[in-house]
Structure formats: C-alpha cells, structure tokens
C-alpha positions as CSV (number, residue, x, y, z in Angstrom):
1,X,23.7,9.6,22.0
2,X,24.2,6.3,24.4
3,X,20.6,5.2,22.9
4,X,22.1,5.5,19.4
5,X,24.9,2.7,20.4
6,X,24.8,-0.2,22.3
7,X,27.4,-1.1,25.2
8,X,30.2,-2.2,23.0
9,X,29.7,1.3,21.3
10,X,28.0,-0.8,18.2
11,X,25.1,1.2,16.4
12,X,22.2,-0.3,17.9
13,X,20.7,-2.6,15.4
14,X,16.7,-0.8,15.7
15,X,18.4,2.7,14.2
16,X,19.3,0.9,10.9
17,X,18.6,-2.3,8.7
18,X,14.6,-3.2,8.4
19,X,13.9,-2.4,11.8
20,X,14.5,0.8,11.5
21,X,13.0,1.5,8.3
22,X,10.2,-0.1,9.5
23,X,9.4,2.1,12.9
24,X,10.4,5.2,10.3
25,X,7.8,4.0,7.9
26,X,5.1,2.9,10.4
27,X,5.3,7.1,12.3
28,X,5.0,8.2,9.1
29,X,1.6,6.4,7.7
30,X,0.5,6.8,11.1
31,X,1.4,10.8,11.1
32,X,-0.4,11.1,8.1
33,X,-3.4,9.1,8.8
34,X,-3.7,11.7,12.0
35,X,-3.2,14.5,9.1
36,X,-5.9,13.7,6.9
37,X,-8.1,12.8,10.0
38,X,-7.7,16.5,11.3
39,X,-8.0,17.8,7.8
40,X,-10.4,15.7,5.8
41,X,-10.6,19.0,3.8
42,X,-7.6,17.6,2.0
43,X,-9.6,14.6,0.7
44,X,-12.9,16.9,-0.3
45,X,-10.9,19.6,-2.1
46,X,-9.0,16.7,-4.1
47,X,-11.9,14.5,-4.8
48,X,-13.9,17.7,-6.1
49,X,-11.9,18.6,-8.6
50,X,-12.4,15.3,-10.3
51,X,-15.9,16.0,-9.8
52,X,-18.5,17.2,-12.3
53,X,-22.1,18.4,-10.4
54,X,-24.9,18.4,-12.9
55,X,-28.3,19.6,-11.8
56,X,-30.8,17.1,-10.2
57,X,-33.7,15.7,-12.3
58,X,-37.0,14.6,-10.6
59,X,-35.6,15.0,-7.0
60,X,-37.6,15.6,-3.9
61,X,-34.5,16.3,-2.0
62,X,-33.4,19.8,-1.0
63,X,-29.8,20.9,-1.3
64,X,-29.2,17.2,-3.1
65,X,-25.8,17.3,-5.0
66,X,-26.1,15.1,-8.6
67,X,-22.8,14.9,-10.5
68,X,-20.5,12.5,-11.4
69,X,-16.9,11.3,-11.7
70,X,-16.2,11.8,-15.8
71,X,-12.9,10.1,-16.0
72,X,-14.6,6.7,-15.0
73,X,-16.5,6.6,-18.0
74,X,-12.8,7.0,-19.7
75,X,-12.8,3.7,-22.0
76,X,-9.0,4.0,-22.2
77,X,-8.3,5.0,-18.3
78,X,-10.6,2.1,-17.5
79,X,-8.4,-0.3,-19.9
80,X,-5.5,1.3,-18.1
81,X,-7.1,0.3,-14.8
82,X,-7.8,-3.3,-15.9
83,X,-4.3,-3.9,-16.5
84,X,-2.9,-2.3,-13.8
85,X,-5.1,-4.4,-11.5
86,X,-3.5,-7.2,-12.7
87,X,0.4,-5.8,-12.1
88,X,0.6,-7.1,-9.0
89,X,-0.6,-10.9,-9.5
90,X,2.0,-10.9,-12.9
91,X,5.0,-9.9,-10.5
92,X,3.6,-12.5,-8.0
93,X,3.8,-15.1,-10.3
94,X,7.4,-14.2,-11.8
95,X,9.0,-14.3,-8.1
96,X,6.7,-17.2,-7.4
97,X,9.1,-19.0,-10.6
98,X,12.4,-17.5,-9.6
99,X,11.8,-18.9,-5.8
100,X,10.9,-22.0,-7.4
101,X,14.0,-22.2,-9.4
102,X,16.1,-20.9,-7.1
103,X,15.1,-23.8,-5.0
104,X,16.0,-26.6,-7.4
105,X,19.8,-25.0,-7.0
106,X,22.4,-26.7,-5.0
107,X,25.5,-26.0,-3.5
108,X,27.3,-23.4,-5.0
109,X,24.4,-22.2,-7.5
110,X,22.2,-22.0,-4.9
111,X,21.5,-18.5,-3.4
112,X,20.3,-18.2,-0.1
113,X,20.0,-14.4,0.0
114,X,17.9,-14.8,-3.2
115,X,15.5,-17.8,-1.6
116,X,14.8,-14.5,1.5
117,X,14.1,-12.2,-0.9
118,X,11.3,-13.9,-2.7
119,X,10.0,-15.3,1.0
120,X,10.1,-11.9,1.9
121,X,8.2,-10.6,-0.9
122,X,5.5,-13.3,-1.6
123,X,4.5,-13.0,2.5
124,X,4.3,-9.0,2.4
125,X,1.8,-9.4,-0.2
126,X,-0.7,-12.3,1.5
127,X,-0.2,-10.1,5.0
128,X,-0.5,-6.6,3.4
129,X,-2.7,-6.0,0.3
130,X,-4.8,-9.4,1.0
131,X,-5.1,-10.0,4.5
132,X,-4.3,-6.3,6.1
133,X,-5.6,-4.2,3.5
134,X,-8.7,-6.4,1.7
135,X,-9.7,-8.5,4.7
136,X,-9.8,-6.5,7.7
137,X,-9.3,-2.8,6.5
138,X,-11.7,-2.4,3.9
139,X,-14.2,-4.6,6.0
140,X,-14.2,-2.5,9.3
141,X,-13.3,0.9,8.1
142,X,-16.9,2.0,7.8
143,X,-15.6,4.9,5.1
144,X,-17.8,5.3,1.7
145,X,-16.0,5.8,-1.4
146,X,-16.3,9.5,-2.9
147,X,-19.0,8.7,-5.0
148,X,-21.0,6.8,-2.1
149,X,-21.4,10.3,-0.3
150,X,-23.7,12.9,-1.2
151,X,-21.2,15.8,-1.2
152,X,-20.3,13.8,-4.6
153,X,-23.7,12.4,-6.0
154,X,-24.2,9.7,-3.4
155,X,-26.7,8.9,-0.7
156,X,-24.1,8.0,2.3
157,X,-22.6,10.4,4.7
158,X,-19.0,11.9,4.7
159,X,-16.3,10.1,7.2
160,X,-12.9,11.2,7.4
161,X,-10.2,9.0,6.9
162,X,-9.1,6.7,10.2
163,X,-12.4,7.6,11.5
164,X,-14.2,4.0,11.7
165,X,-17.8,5.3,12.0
166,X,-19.4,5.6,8.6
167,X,-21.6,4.0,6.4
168,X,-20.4,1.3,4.7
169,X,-20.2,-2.1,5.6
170,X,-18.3,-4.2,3.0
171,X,-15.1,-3.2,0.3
172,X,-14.8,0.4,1.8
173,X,-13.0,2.8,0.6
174,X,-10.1,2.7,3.2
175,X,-7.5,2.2,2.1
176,X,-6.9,1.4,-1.6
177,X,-6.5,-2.2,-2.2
178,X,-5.1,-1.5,-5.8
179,X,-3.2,1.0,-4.4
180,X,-1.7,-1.4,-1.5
181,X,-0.9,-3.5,-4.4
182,X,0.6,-1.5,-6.5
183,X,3.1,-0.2,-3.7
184,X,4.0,-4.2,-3.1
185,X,5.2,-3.8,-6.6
186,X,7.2,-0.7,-6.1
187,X,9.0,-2.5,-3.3
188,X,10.2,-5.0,-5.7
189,X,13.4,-2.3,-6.2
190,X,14.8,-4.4,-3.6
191,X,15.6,-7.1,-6.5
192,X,17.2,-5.2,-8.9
193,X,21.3,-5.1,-8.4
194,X,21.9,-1.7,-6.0
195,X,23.9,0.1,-9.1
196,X,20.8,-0.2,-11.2
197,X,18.6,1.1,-8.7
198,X,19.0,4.6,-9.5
199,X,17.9,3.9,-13.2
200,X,14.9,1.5,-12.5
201,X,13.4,2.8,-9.4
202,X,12.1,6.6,-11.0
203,X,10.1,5.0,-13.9
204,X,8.8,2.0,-11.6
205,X,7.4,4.4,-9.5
206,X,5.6,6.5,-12.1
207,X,4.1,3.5,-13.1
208,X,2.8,2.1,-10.0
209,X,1.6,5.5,-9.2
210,X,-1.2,5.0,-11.8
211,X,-3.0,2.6,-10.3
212,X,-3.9,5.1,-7.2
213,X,-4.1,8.1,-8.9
214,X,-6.8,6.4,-11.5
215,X,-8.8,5.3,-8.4
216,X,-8.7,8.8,-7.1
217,X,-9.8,10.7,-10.2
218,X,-12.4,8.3,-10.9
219,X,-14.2,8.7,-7.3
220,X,-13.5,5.3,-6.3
221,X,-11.1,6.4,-3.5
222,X,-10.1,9.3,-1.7
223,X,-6.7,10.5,-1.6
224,X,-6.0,9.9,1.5
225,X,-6.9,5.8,1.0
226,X,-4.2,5.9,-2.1
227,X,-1.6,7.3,-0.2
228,X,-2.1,5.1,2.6
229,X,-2.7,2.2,0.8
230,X,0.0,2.1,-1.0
231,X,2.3,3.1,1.8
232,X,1.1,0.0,3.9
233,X,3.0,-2.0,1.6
234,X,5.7,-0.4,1.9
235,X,5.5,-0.2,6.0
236,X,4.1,-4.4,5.6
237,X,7.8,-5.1,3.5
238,X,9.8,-3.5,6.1
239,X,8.1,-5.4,8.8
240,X,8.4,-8.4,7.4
241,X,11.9,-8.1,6.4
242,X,12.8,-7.3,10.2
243,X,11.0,-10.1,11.3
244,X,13.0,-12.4,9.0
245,X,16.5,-10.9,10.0
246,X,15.7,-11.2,13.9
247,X,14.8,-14.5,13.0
248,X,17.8,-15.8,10.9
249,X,19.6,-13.8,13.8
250,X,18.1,-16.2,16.5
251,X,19.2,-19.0,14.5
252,X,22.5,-17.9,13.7
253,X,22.8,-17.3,17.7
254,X,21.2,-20.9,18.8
255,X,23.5,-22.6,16.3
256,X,26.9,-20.8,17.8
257,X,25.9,-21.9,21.4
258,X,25.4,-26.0,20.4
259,X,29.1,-25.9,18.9
C-alpha cells in the first residue's frame, strides 16, 4: 500500500488523473499486441470469414488461393467509408474554430480549461494518427494487408501483427490509420459536459467503430491493426494529457517559488 500514497499519505499522482490512464492504456495495447503476436490465428480466422475463395483461372501455381473480399465491391459500404474517412478532419476543423474563438475571449469569458482541451486534442491527432500511426507505423511495419497475402488471393507472405519482418514496404497494414483516426474522434467524449456523457458516449462509439470494422471486412486490414489502431489514440490522448498537466504543474510550482 505505501506505493499507492505518497509521504504525506496523498494518493500518488501516477495511480490516477492522465498518468495513470495513460500507463493503464499503454499495458493494455501492448498486452494485446503480444496476444495477436502469439495467436495470429485470431487475425486469419477473422479475416476469412469476410473472405470469398473462388477457383483459380489460368494459374501455373500449385495450392494458389484466388478469392476475394465481396463487401469492398459494396457501393454503399464504400460510400460509408468515404465519409467516415473524412470524420476525423470535420471534428478537427470544429475544435480548430472553438480554440480559435475561445482565444479571442478575455477576462472572465475566457476559459482556460477549454483553450487545454482543444491543445490537447488537436496535438493527439498530428502525434498519433499522422505522425505515430501514418508516418512511422505503417512505413516500418513490414505487414501486408489481408488481401496482399496469398492465404487471401494475394502474392505476399503472411506476418503476424508486431512482427516487423514482412513484405511490404510502404502504407502497411499495421495499424489502421482510419481506425487511429476514428478512435481520436471517440476521445472527443472528453468535451461533452460529464452529465451528458453517459448519453453521448454509447452512440459515438458505434459510430466510430465503423470506420475499422469496414476496413476489416473489406480485407484492407486485419483485426488486429483496427483494434490497435484505434486504441493508439486513445493511449496518444492520455499521454498527451499527462504531459500537459505535469507541465502546467511545473509552472504552477516555478511561479509559487518567485513570490
């Protein structure tokens, strides 16, 4: 119990607040990614039953595997993916205007907490979906896309998820940048007044769940790159939360020692 409290007896600050969610959220996308790793049978078994094998014309390949992923061809689920795309980019630009706003406050109208909020937000999605996620993830991960590999159709080798050794070389399949992006949007909760919470948050997360699940069932992603993907932005948010309190709490600190 000491480690819980600090020597005054106050909880110690890294069991609650940001930091805390942060180190909860990081095990966990880092206990899964070990999962999935260990059991990439998870990511076949889901992927397959999206999967429609046909037999091969004209091949000179034995044991070849032709087939495709139907619901891609979906006009309307591809409509629905289109506009999804764009969610998070809309709810960038609508906290880009309320920072903005917010800004051109003084005095009393001006909220502080509100001006954080929108920092907080508009960082977590440069650092996670674009830099994190689209940048470095999808360029190094090495992992082809479901129907890149020739278990579903494709021409490129099978690599589990978190294992950095496959085929691919550029916009991999790990993780899901439309998936990272859609779970910046779900953080967005955090702006909605706490007694309303309990009304927005189900139906804001069925809705950002389509965006992954699409990707999934139209072999453009495994499940395990949804998951994770749009996890990260959740883990990225808490992160960048902390680092703003510990911050505002080093300046609050330096300010009481001048006086």
């Amino acid at each position: 119990m000491a480690a819980l409290s600090t020597p005054t007896g106050a909880v110690n600050p890294w069991i609650v607040g940001a930091r805390g969610w942060f180190l909860v959220l990081l095990t966990i996308w880092f206990c899964l990614l070990a999962l999935f790793h260990a059991v990439p049978q998870i990511d076949i078994a889901i992927a397959n039953t999206f999967f429609y094998e046909f037999s091969c014309l004209n091949s000179d390949l034995p044991g070849r595997i032709c087939g495709e992923f139907p619901r891609s061809a979906d006009a309307l689920l591809q409509l629905g993916r289109r506009i999804l795309f764009y969610m998070p980019v809309f709810f960038a630009v609508v906290v880009l205007i309320v920072l903005v706003r917010n800004l051109q406050h003084h005095g009393a109208t001006y909220c502080a907490n509100r001006t954080k909020q929108c920092w907080i937000a508009l960082v977590t999605l440069v650092t996670g979906p674009y830099l994190l996620v689209n940048l470095i993830l999808k360029s190094v991960s090495g992992r082809p896309r479901p129907y890149e590999t020739d278990m579903f159709g494709g021409d490129k080798l099978f690599a589990a998820a978190g294992s950095f050794d496959g085929s691919c070389y550029n916009n991999c399949s790990f993780i899901s940048g439309e998936a990272a992006g859609a779970g910046w949007v779900a953080c967005l909760i955090v702006f909605v007044p706490a007694q309303f919470r309990p009304l927005v948050a189900p139906p804001l997360i069925i809705v950002t769940l389509i965006s992954p699940a699409l990707r999934v069932s139209f072999g453009g992603h495994y499940f395990s790159d949804a998951l994770l993907g749009f996890l990260s932005s959740a883990v990225v948010y808490a992160g960048v939360t902390a680092y703003f309190e510990m911050t505002q709490a080093e300046k609050k600190r330096a300010h009481s020692t001048v006086l």
